[in-house]
N, CA, C and O atoms as CSV, one atom per row, in Angstrom:
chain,resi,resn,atom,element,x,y,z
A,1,UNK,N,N,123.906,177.977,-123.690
A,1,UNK,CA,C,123.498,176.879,-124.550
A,1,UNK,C,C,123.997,175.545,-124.003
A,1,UNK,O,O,123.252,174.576,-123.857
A,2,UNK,N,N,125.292,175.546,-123.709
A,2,UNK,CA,C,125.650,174.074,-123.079
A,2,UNK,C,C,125.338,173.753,-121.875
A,2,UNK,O,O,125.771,172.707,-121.392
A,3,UNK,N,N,124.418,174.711,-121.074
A,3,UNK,CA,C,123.971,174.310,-119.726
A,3,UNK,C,C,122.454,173.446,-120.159
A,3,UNK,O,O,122.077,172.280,-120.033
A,4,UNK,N,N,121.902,174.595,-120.677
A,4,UNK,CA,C,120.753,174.295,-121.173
A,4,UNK,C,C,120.622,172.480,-122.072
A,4,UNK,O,O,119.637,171.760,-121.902
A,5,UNK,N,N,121.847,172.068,-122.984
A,5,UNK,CA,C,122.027,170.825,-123.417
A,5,UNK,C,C,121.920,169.432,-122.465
A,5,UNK,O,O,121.240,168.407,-122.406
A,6,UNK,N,N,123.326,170.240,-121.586
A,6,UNK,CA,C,123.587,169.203,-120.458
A,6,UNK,C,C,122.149,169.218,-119.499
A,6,UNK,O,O,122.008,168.150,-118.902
A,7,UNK,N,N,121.181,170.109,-119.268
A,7,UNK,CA,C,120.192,170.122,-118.636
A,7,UNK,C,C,119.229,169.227,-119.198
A,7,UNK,O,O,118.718,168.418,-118.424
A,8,UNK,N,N,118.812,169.218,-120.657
A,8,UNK,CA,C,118.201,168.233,-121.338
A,8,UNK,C,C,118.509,166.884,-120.830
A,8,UNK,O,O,117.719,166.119,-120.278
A,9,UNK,N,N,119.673,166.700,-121.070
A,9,UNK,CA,C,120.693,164.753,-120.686
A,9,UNK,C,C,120.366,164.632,-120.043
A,9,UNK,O,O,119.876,163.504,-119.997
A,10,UNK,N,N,120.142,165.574,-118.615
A,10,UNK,CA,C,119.983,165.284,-117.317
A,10,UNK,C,C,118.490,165.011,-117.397
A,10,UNK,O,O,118.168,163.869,-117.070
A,11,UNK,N,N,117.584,165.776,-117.740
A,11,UNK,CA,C,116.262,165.374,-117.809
A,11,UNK,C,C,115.663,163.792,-118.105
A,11,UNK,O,O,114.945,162.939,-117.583
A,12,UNK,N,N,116.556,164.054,-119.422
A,12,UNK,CA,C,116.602,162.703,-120.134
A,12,UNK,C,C,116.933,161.368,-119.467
A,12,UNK,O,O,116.100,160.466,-119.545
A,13,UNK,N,N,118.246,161.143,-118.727
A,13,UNK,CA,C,118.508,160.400,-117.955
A,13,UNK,C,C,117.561,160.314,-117.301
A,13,UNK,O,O,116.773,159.494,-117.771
A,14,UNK,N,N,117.253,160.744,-116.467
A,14,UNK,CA,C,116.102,160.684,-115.150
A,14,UNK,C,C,114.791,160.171,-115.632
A,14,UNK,O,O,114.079,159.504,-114.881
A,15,UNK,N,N,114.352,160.524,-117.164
A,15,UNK,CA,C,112.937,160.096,-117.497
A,15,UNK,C,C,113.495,158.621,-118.068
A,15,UNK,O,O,112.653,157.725,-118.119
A,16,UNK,N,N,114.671,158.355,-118.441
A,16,UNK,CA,C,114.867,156.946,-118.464
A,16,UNK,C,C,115.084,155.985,-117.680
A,16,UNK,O,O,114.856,154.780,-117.786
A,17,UNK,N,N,115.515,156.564,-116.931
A,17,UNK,CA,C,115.259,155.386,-115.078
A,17,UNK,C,C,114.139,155.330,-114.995
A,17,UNK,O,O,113.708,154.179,-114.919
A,18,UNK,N,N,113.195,156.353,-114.969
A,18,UNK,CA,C,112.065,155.939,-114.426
A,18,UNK,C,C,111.475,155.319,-114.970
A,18,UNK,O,O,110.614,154.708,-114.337
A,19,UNK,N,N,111.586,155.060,-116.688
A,19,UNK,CA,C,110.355,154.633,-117.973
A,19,UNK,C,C,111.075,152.823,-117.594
A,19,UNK,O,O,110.379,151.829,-117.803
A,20,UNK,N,N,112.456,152.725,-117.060
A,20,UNK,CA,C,112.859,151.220,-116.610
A,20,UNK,C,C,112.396,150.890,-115.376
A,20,UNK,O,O,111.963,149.778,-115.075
A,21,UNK,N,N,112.479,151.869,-114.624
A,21,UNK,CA,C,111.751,151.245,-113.279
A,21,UNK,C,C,110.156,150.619,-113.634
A,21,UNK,O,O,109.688,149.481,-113.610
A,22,UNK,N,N,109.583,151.986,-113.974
A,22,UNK,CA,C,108.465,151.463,-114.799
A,22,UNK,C,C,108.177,150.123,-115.425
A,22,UNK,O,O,107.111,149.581,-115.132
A,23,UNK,N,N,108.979,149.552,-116.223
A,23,UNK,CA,C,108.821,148.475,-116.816
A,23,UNK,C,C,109.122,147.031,-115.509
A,23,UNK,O,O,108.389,146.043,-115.567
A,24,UNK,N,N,109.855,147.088,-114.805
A,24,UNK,CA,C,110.436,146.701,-114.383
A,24,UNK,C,C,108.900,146.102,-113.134
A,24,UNK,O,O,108.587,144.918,-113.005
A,25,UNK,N,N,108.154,147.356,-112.346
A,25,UNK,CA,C,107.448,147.162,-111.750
A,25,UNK,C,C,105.876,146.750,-112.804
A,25,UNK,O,O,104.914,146.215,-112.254
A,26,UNK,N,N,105.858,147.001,-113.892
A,26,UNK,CA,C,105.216,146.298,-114.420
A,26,UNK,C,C,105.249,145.031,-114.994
A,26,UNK,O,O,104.183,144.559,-115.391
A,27,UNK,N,N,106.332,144.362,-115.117
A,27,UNK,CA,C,106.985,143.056,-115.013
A,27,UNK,C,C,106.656,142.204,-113.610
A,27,UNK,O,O,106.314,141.023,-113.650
A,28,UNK,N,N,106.805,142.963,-112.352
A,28,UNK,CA,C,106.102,142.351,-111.269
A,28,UNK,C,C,104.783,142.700,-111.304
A,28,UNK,O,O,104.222,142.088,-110.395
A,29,UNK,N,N,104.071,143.330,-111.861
A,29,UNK,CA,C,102.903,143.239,-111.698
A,29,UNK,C,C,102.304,142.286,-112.554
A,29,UNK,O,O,101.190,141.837,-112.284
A,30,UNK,N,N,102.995,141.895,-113.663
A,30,UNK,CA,C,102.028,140.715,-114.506
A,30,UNK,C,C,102.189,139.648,-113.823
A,30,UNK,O,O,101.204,138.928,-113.982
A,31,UNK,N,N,103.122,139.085,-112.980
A,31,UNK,CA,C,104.208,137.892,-112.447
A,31,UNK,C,C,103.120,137.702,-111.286
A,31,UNK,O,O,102.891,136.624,-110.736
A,32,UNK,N,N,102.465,138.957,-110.990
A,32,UNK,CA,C,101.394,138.552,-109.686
A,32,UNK,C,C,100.070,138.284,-110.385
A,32,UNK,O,O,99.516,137.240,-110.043
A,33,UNK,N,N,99.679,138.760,-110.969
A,33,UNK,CA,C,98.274,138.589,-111.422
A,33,UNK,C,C,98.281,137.328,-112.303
A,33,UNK,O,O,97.236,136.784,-112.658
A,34,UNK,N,N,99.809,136.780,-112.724
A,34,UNK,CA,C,99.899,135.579,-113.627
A,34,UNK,C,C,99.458,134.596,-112.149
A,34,UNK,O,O,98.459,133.880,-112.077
A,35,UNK,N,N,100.361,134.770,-111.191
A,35,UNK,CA,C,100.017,133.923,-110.194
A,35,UNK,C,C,98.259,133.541,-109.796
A,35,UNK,O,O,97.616,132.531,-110.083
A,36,UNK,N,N,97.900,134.591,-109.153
A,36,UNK,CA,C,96.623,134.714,-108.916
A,36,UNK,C,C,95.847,134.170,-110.292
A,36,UNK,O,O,94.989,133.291,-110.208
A,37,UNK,N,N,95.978,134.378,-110.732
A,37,UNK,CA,C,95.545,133.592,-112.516
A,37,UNK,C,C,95.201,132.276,-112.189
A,37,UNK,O,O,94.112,131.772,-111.915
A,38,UNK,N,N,96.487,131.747,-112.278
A,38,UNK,CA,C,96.727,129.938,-112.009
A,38,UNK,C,C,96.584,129.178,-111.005
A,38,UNK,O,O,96.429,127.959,-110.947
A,39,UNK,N,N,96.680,130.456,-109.707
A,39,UNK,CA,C,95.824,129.990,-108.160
A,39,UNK,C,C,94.320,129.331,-108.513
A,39,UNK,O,O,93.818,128.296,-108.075
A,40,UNK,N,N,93.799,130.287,-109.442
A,40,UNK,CA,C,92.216,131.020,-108.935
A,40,UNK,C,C,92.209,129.278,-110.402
A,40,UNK,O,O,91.779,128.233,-109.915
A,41,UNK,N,N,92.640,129.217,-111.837
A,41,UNK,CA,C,92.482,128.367,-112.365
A,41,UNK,C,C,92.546,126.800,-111.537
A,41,UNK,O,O,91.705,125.990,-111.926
A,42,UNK,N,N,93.293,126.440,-110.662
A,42,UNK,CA,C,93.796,125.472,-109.828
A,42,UNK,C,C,92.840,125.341,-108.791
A,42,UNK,O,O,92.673,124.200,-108.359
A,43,UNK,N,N,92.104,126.364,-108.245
A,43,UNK,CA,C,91.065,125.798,-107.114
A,43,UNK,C,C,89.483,125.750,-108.137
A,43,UNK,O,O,88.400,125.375,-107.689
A,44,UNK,N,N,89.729,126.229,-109.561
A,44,UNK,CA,C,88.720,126.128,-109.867
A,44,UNK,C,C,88.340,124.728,-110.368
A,44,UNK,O,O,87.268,124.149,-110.186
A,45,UNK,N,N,89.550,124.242,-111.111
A,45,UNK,CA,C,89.614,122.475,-111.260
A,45,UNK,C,C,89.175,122.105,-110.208
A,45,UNK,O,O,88.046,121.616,-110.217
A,46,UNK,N,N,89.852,122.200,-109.043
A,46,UNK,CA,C,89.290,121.398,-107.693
A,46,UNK,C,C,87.896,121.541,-107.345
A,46,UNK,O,O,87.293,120.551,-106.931
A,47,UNK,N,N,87.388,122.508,-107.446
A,47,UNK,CA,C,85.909,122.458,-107.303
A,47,UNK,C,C,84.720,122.007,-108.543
A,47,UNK,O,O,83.494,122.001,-108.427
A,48,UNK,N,N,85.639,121.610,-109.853
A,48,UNK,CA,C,85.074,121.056,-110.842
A,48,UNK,C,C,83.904,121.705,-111.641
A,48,UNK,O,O,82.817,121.406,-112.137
A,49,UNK,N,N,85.118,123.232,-111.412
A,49,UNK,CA,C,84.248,124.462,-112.221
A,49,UNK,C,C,85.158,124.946,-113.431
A,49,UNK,O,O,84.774,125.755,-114.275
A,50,UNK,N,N,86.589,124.265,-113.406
A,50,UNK,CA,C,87.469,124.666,-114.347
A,50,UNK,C,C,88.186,124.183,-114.517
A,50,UNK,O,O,88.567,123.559,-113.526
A,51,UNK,N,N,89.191,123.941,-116.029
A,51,UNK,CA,C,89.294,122.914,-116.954
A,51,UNK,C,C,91.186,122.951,-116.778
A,51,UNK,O,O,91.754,123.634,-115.926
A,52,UNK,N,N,91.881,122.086,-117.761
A,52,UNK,CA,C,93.065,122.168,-117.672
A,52,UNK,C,C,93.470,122.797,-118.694
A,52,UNK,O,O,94.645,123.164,-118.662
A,53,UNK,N,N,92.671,123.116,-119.880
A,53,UNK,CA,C,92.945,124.275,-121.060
A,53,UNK,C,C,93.587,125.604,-119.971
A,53,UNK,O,O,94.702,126.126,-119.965
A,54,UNK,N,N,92.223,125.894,-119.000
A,54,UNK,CA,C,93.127,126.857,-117.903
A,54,UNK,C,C,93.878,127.034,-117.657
A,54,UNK,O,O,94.484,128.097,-117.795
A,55,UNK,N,N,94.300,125.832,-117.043
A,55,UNK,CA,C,95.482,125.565,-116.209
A,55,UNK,C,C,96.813,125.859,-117.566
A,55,UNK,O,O,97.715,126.672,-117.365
A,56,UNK,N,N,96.743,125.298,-118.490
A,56,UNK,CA,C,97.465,125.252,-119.272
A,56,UNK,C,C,97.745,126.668,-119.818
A,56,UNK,O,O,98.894,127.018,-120.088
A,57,UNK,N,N,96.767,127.410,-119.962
A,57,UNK,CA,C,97.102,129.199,-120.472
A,57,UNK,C,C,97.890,129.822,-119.282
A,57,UNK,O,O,98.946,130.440,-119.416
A,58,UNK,N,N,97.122,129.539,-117.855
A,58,UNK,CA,C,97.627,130.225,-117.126
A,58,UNK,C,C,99.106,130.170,-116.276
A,58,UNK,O,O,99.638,131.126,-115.712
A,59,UNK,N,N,99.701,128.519,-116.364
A,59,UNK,CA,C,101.172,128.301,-116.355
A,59,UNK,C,C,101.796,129.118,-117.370
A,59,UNK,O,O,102.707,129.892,-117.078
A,60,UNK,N,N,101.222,128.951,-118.906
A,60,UNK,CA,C,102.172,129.702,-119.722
A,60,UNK,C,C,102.134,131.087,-119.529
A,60,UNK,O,O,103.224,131.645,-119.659
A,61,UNK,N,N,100.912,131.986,-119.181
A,61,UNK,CA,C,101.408,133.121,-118.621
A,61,UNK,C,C,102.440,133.550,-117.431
A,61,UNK,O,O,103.010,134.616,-117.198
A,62,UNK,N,N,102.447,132.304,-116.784
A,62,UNK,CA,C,103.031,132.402,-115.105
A,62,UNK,C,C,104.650,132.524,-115.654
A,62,UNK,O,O,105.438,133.370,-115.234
A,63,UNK,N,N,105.010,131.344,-116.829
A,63,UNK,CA,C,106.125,131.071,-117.263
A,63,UNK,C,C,106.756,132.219,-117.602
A,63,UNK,O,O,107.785,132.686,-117.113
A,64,UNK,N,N,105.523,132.988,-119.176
A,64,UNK,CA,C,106.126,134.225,-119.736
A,64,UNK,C,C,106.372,135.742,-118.763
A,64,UNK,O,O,106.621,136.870,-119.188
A,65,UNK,N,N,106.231,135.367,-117.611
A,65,UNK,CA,C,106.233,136.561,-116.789
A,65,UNK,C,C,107.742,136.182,-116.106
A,65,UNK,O,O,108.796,136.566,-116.614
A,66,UNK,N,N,107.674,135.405,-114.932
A,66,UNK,CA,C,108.838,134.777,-115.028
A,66,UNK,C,C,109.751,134.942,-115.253
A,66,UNK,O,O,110.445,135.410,-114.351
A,67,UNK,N,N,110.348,134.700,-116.499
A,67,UNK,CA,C,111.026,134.516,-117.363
A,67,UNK,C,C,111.561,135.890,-117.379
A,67,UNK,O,O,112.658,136.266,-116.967
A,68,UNK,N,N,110.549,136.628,-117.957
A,68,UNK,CA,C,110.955,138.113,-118.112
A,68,UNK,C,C,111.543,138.471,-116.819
A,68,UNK,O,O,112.576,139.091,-117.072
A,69,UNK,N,N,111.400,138.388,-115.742
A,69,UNK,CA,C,111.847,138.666,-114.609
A,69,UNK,C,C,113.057,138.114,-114.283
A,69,UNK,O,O,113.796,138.825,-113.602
A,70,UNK,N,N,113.518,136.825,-114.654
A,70,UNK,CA,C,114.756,136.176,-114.491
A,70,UNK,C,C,115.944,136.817,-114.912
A,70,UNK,O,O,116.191,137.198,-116.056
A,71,UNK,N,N,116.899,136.939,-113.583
A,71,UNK,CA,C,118.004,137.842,-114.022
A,71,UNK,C,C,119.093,137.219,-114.825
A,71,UNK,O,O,119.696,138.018,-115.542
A,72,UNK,N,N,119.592,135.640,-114.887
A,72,UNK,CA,C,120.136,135.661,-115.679
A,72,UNK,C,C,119.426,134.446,-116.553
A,72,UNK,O,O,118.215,134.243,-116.641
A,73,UNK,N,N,120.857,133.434,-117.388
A,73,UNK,CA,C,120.223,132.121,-118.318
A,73,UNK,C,C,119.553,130.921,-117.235
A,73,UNK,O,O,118.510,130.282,-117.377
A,74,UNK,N,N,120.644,130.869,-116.015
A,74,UNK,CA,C,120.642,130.118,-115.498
A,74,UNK,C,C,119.144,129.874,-114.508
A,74,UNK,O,O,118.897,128.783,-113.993
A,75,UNK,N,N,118.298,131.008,-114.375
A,75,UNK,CA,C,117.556,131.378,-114.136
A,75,UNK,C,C,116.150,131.417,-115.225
A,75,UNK,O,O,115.035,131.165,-114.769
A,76,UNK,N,N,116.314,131.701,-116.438
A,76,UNK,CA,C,115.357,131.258,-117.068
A,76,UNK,C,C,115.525,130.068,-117.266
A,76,UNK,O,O,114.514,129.413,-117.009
A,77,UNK,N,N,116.597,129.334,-117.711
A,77,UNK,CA,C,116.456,127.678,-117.726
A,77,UNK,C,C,115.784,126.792,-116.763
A,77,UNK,O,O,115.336,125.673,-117.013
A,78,UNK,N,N,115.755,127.524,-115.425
A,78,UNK,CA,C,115.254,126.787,-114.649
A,78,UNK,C,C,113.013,127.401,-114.733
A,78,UNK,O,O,112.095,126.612,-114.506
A,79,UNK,N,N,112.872,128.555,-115.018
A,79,UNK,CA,C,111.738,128.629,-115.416
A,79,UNK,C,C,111.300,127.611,-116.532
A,79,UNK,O,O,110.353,126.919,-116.160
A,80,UNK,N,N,111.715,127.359,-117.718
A,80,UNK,CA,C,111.519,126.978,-118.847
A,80,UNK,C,C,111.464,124.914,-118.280
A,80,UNK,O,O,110.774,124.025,-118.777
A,81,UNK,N,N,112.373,124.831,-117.243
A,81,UNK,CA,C,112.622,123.208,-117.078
A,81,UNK,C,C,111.569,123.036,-116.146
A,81,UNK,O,O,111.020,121.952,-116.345
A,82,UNK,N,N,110.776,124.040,-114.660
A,82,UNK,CA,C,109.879,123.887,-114.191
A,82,UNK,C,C,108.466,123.911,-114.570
A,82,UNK,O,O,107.619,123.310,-113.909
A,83,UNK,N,N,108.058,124.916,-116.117
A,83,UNK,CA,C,107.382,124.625,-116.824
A,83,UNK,C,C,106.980,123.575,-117.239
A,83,UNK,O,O,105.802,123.217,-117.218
A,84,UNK,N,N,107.919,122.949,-117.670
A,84,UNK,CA,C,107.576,121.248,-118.832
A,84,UNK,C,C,107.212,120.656,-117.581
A,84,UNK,O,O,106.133,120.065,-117.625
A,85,UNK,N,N,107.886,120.644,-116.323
A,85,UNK,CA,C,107.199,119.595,-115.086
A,85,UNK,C,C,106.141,120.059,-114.625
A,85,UNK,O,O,105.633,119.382,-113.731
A,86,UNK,N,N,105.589,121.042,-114.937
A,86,UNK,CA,C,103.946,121.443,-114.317
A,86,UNK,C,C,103.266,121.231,-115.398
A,86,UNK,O,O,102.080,120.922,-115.283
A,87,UNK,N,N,103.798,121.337,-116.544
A,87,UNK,CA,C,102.802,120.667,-117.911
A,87,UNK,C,C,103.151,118.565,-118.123
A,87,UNK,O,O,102.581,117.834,-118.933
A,88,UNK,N,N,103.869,118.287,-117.437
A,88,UNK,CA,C,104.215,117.021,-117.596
A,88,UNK,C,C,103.349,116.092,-116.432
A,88,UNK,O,O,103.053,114.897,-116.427
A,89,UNK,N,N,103.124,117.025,-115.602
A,89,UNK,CA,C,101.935,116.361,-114.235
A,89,UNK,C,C,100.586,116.450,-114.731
A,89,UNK,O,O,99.648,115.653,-114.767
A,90,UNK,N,N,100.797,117.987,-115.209
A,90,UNK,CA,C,99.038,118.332,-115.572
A,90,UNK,C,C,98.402,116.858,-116.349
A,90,UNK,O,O,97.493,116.096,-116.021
A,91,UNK,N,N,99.521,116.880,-117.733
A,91,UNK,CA,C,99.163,115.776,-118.600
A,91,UNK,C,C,98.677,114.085,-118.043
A,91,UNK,O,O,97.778,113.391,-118.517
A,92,UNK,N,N,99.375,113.841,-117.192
A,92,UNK,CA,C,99.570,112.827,-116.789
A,92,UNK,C,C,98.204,112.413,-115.733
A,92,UNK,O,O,97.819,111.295,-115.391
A,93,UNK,N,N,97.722,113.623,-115.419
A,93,UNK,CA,C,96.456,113.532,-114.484
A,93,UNK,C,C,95.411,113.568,-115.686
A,93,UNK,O,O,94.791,112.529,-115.913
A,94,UNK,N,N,95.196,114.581,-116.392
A,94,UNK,CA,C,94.424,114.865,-117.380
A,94,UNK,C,C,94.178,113.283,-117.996
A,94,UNK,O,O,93.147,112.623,-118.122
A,95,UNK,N,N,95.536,113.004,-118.302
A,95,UNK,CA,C,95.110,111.260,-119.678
A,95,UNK,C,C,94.635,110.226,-118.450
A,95,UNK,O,O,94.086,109.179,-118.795
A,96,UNK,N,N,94.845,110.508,-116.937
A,96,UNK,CA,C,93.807,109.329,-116.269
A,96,UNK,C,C,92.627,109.689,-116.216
A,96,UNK,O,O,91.756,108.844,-116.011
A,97,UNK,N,N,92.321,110.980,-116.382
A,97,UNK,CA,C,90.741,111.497,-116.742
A,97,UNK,C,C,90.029,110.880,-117.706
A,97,UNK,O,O,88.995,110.220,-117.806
A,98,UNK,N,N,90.982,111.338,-118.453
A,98,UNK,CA,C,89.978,110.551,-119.853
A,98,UNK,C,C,90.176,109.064,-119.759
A,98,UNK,O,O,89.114,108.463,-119.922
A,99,UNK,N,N,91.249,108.264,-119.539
A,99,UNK,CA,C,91.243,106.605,-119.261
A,99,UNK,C,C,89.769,106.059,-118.315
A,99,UNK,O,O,89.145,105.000,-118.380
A,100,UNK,N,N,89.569,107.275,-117.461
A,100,UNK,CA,C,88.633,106.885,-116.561
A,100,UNK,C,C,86.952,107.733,-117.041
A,100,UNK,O,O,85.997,107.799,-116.267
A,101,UNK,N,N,86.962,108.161,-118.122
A,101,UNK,CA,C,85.912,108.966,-118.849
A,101,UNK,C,C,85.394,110.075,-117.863
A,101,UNK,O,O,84.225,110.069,-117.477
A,102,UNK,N,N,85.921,110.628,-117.634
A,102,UNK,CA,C,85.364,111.602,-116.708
A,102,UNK,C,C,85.772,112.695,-117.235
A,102,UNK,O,O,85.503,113.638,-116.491
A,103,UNK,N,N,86.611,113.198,-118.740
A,103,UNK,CA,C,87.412,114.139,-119.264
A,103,UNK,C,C,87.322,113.782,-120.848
A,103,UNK,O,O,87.077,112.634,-121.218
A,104,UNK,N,N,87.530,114.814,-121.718
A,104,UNK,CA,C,87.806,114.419,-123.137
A,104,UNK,C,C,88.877,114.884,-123.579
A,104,UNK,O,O,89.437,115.927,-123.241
A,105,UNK,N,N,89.113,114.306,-124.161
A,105,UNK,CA,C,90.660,114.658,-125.099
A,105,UNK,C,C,91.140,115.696,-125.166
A,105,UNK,O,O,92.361,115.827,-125.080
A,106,UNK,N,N,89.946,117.182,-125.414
A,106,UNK,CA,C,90.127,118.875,-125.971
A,106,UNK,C,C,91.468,119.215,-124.759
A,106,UNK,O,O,92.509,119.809,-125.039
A,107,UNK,N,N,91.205,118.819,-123.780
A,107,UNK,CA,C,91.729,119.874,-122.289
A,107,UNK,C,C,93.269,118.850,-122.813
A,107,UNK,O,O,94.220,119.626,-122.909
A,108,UNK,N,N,93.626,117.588,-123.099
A,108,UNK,CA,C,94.998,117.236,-122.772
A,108,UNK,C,C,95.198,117.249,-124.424
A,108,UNK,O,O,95.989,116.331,-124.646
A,109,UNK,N,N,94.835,117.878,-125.673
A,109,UNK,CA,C,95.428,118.249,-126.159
A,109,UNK,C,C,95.887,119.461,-126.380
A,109,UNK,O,O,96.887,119.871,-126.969
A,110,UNK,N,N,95.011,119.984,-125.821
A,110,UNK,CA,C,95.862,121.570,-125.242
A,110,UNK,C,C,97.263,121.655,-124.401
A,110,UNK,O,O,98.140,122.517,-124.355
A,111,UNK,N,N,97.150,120.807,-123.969
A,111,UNK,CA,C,98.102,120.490,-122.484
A,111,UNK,C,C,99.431,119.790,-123.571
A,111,UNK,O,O,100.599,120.041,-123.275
A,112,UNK,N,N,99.178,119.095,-124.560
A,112,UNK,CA,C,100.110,118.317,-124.984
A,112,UNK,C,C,101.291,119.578,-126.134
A,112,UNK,O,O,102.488,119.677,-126.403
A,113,UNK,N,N,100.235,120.170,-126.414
A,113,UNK,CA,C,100.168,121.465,-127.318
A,113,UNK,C,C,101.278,122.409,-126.822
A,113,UNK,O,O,102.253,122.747,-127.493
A,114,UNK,N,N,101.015,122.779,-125.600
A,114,UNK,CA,C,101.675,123.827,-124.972
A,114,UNK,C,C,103.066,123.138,-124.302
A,114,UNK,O,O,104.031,123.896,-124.208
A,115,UNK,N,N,103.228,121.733,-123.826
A,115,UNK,CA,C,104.150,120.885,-123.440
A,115,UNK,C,C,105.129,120.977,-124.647
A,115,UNK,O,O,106.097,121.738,-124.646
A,116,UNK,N,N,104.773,120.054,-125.793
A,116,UNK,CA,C,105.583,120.714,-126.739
A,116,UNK,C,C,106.036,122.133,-127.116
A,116,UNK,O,O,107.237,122.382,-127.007
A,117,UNK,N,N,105.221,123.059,-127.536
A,117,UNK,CA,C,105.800,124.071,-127.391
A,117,UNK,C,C,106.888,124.553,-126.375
A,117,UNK,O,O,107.836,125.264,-126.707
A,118,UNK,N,N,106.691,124.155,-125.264
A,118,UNK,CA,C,107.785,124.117,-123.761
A,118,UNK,C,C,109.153,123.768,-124.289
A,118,UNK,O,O,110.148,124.490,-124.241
A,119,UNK,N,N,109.038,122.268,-124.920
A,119,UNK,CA,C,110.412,121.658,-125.297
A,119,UNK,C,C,110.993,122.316,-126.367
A,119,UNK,O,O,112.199,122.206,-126.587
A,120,UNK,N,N,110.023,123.206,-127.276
A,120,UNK,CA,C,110.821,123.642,-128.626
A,120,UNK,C,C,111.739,124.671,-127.842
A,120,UNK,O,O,112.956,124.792,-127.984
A,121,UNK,N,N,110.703,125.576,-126.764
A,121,UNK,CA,C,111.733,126.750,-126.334
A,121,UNK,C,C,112.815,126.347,-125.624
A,121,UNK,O,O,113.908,126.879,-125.427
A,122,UNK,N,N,112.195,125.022,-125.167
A,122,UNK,CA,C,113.569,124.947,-124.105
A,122,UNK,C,C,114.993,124.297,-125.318
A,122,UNK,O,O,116.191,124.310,-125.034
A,123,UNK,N,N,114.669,124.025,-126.024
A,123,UNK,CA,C,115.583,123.238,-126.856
A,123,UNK,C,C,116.549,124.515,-127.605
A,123,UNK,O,O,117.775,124.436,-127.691
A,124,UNK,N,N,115.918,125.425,-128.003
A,124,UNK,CA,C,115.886,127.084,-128.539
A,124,UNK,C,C,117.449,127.650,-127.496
A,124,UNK,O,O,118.616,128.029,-127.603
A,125,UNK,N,N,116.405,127.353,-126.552
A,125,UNK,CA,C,116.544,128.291,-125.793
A,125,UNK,C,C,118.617,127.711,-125.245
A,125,UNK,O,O,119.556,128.505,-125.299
A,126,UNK,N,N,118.753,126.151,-124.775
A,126,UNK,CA,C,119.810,125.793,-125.184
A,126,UNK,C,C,120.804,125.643,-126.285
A,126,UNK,O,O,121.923,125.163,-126.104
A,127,UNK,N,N,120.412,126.019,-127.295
A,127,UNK,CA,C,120.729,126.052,-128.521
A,127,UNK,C,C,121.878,127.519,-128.352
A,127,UNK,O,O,123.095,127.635,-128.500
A,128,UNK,N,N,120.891,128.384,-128.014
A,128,UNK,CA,C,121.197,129.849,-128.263
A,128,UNK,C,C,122.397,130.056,-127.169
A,128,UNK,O,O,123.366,130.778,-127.408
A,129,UNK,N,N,122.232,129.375,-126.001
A,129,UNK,CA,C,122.914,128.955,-124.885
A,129,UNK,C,C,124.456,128.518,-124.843
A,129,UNK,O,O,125.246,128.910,-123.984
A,130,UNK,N,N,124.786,127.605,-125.948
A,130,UNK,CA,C,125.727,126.989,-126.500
A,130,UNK,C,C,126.651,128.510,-127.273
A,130,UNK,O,O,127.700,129.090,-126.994
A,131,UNK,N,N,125.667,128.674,-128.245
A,131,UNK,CA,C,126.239,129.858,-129.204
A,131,UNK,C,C,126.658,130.960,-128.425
A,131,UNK,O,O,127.426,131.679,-129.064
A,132,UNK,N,N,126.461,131.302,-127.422
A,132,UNK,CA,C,126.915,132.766,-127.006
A,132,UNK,C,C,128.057,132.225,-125.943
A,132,UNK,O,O,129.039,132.910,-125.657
A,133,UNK,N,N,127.806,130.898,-125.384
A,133,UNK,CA,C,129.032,130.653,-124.771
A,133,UNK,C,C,130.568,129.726,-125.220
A,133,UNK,O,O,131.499,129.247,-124.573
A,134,UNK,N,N,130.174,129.810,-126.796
A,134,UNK,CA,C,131.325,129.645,-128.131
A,134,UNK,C,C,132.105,131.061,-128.215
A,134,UNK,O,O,133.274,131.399,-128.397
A,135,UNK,N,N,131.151,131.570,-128.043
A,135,UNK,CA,C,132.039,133.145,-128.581
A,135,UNK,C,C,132.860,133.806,-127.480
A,135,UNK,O,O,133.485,134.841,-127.712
């Protein structure tokens, strides 16, 4: 009986490395296809087949992958601070679009949308930052 137990653990162990490796390589697999995402969104602007709403989903996927991948704080902080500067350019090109009518408002309030959202997490995200390094 106690071989048979300890044989279970052992099973067990082993199907839990793998169900983390698992995750782990599926974590790089979103982190690539997020890429290719925001590539394929980015040459599609350039050829003036695709919008910055795009651009804007597909950074925040690039971010939420990322992120997950980042081994420690210091490391997502810097995802979360390179975010707001790829949403802080986007914007800034986007509002000479529309200054110059060649764009409408929809694409940079999306952009403004998700920018904020950026700062709440990043603000969150220092917040939480503070608290665990009180304790």
């Amino acid at each position: 009986m106690k071989k048979l137990i300890l044989s279970l653990i052992f099973i067990l162990s082993l199907s839990s490395a793998a169900m983390a490796e698992d995750l782990k390589t599926l974590k790089e697999k979103r982190l690539k296809i997020a890429e290719k995402g925001l590539k394929v969104a980015n040459d599609e602007l350039k050829m003036g087949t695709g919008s910055y709403r795009r651009i804007a989903i597909w950074s925040k996927r690039h971010l939420d992958a990322r992120f997950a991948l980042a081994k420690d704080n210091k490391a997502r902080l810097k995802c979360l601070n390179n975010y707001i500067a790829i949403l802080k350019g986007i914007e800034e090109e986007a509002m000479g679009l529309v200054d110059a009518g060649a764009l409408t408002g929809g694409d940079v309030f999306e952009i403004q949308f998700h920018l904020v959202e950026a700062k709440i997490a990043l603000a969150k995200f220092k917040k939480t930052m503070k608290k665990s390094t009180k304790k």
